[in-house]
N, C-alpha and C positions, 0 to 999 in steps of 0.2 A: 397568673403570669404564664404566658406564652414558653412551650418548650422551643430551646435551639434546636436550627436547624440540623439534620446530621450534614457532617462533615465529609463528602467524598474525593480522595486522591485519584487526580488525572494523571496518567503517568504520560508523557510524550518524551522522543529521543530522539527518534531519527524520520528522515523524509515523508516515509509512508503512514507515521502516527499521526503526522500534525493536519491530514484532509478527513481522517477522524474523529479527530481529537476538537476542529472546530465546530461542527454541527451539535455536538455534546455541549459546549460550552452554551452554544445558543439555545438548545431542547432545554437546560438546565437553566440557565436565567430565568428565562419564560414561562417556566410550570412554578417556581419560586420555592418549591419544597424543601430542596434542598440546598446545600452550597457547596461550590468545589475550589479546589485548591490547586493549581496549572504546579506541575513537577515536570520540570524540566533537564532530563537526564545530564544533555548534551552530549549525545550519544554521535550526532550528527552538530559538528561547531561549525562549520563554513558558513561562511554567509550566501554560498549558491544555493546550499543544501539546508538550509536554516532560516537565516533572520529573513529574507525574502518573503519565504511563505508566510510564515505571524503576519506580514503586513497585509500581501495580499489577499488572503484569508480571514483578515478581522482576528486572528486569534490576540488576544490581551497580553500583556507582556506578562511572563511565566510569574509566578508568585515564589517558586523556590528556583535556584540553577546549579545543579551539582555539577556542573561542569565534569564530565568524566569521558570525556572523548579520548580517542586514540588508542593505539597497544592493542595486542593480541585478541580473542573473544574471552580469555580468561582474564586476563588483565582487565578490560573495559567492565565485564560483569561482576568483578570482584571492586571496583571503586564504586561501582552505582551499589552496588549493596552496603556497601562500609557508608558509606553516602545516605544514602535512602534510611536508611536505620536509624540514623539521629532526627529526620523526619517525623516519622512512626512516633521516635517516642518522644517529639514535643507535643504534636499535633491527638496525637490519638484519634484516628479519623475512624467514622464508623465504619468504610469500605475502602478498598482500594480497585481501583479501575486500571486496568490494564486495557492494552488495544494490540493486536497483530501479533508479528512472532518474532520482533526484533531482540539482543540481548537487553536492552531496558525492561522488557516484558517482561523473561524469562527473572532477570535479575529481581526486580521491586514483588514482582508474586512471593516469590520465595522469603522474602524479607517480611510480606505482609502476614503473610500466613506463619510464620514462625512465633510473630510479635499478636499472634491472636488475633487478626485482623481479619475480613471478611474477603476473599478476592474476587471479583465479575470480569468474567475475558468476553470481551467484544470481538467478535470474528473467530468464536471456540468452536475446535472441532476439525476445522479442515486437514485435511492429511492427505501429504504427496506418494507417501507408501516409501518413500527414496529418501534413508537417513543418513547419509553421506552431505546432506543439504544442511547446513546449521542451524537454520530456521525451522527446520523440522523436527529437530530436537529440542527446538524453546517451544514449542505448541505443544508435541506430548509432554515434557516438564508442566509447563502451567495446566495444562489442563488435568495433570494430576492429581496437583493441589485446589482448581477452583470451587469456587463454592457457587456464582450463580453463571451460566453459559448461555452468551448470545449468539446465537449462531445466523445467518449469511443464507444459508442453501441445504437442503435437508440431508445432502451428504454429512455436512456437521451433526447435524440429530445424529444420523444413521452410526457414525464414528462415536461417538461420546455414549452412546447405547450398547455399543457391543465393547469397549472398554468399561464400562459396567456404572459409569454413572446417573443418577434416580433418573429419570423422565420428568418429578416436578420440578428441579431445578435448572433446565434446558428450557430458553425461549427463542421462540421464532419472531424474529424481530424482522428482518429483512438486510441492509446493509447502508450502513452511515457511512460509508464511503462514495454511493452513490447520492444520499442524504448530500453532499457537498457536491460532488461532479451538479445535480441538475443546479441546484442555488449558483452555483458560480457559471453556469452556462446560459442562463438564464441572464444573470449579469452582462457574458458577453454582449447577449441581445439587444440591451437596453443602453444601459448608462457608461458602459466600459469605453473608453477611446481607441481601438485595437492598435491606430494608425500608429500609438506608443513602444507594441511591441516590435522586438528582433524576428518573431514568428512572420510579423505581416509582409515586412517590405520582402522576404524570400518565397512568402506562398504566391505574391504577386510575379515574382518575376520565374518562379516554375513550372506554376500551371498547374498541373497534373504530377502528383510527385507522391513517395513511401515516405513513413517513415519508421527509423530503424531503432528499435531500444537493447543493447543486447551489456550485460554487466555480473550474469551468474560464475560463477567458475568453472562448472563444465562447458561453458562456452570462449571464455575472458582468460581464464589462468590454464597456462601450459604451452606449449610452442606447437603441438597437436593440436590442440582445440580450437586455439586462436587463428590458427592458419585455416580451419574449415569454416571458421566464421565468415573471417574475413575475406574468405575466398567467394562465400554466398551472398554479401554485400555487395563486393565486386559484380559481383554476375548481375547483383538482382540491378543494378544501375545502368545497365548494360541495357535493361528494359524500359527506365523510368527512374525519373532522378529520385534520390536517395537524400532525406536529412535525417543525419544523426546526430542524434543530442547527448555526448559523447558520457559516460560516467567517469571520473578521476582514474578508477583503475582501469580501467579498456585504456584508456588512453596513454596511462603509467607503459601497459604492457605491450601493446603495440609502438611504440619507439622506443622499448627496450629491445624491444624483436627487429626493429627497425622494417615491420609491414607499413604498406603504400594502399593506400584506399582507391579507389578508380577518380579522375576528375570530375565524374557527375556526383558523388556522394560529397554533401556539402557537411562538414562536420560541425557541432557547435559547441558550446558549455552545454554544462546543467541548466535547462530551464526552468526560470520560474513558472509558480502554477498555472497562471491565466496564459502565458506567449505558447507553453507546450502545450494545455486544453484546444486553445484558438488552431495550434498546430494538426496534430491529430483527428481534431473530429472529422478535418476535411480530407483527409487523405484516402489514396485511393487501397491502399493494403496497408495496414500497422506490423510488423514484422518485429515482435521482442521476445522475451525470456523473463518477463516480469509477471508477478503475479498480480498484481493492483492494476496493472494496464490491459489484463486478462480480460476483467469483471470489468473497467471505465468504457471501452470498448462494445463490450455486450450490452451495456445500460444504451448506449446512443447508437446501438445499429452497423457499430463502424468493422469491414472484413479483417479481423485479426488471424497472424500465422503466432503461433507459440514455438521457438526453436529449443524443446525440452521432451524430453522423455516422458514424463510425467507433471499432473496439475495435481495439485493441492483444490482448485474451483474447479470442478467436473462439471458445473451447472454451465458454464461459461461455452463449452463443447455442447453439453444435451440439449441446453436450450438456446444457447448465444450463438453470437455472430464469430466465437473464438476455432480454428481449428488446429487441435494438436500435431504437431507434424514432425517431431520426434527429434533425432539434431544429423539425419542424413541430408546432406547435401542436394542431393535429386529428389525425395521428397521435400523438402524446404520451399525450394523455386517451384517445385511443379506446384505446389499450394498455393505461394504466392501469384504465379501467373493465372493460376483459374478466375483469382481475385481480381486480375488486373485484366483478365477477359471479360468481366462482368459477369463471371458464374459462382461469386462469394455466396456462402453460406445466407439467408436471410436472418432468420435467429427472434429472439425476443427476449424482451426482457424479463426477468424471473419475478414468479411471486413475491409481494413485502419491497422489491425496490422500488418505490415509489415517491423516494424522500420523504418519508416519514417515520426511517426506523428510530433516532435519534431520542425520539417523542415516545418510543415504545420501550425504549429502555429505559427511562425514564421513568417512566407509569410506574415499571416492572420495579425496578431497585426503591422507589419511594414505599412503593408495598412493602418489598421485602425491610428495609429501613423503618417503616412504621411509621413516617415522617408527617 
């Protein structure tokens, strides 16, 4: 009689878990080893920010939904763990998978590992050096507790080595986030309609256009911050029309300030995954403060400005197409317009991204699992 498969917990919650969290689900069908269980925080409940992607993305509809959205970072991490706990101990899974640095991560780690559970952080290790970010406090938390580390870019090796953890439990996988960028771009190539998306009828009637991601808090919150933002949008528009795909809170905080965008900056919703990809790859500069749109960016060649002090993905600057450009104003535009004089960084793309990480984790954890 055939042993069961082990059991492994996908943790997803919010936006940037779930272009993740699908190429896992597909590596994992496909090798058959093992079997996984979709936890679904609901860290992220809109349906801009949510049900969208599952579709677009093939992801299955969740198997658990603790629904714990909303409230404070302590409030939200304190119900997905009350939440996730009774999980744990129906299921008893043999692993739990974590992905990024959102509070679902930080939260379900610490539940797993309490409850004797095994933890695997996918994308462990990266470190912005800047703990004032709250994201940077869930990636050093979980990677405190992990037990197996996939890491991204050998900055992560190099971080998880000098915080003292073994070297055989660190693997260099590559990145399942671009594991989905090429699958879904590839998509657009073939069988996708684009003529469906919001992206297309604007890219047609622009031409030549940025566009703008900006939603951190040293950029978004504060009446200071937001005025130098939104002052280097204004400008950069000035140059080249501008779409922004506006985040809830930029949006929140700018008519509560009651700031005015230029008329060439065309704003939008949250986009879903395929209309923003379609959007982006063709632009002539990407201009954000995200870190996933850092490393999407560098996987397909595209001139990225970063308006941040610090990256968490170093590889994305060393060897991408990303340039950090700190959050002054005159450096910002002077960055952007090198871009837009055709003097962008050339860049390539990092070892292991090759859409195959997904496959590698996979191997890895079936090993470690014994499966």
């Amino acid at each position: 009689m055939s042993q069961p498969r082990p059991l492994v917990h996908l943790i997803a919650g919010a936006r940037p878990n779930f272009m993740k969290i699908a190429p896992l689900l597909r590596a994992i069908a496909a090798d058959g080893r093992l079997q996984a269980r979709l936890i679904h925080t609901g860290q992220h409940f809109d349906k801009d920010m949510n049900d969208v992607f599952f579709q677009e993305l093939g992801i299955p509809t969740p198997d658990v939904r603790l629904n714990c959205g909303g409230g404070s970072h302590a409030e939200q991490t304190g119900k997905i763990m009350i939440a996730y706990e009774a999980c744990v101990a129906e299921d008893r899974p043999a692993c739990c998978l974590v992905v990024g640095d959102v509070n679902s991560t930080l939260a379900c780690a610490i539940v797993a590992k309490k409850a004797g559970v095994p933890v695997a952080h996918v994308e462990a290790g990266l470190r912005s050096g800047d703990r004032g970010m709250p994201e940077e406090i869930n990636r050093l938390v979980t990677d405190a507790i992990t037990d197996w580390f996939f890491v991204t870019e050998p900055s992560g090796r190099a971080h998880l080595l000098r915080e003292g953890q073994p070297p055989e439990a660190i693997h260099d996988v590559g990145h399942v986030m671009v594991d989905n960028l090429l699958y879904q771009a590839a998509k657009l190539g073939q069988d996708f309609d684009t003529t469906t998306l919001e992206s297309d009828a604007l890219k047609r009637t622009l031409g030549r256009y940025a566009v703008v991601t900006l939603h951190r808090p040293s950029n978004v919150d504060g009446e200071a911050n937001l005025r130098r933002a939104a002052g280097v949008v204004n400008e950069l528009a000035a140059d080249v029309p501008v779409v922004f795909p506006m985040h809830p809170r930029t949006r929140k905080n700018l008519e509560a300030l009651g700031l005015a965008l230029a008329p060439n900056v065309h704003v939008l919703g949250p986009q879903p995954y395929m209309s923003f990809l379609h959007l982006w790859k063709d632009a002539a500069v990407v201009l954000t403060d995200s870190g996933g749109l850092q490393e999407e960016t560098t996987a397909l060649g595209v001139p990225c400005v970063t308006m941040r002090e610090s990256t968490e993905r170093p590889v994305t600057v060393d060897e991408g197409s990303n340039v950090l450009a700190g959050t002054d104003p005159a450096r910002v535009l002077a960055a952007c317009r090198e871009a837009l004089a055709g003097h962008a960084k050339a860049g390539r793309r990092p070892a292991l991204w090759d859409g195959h990480s997904s496959e590698r984790i996979v191997e890895a954890l079936a090993a470690r699992l014994k499966a």
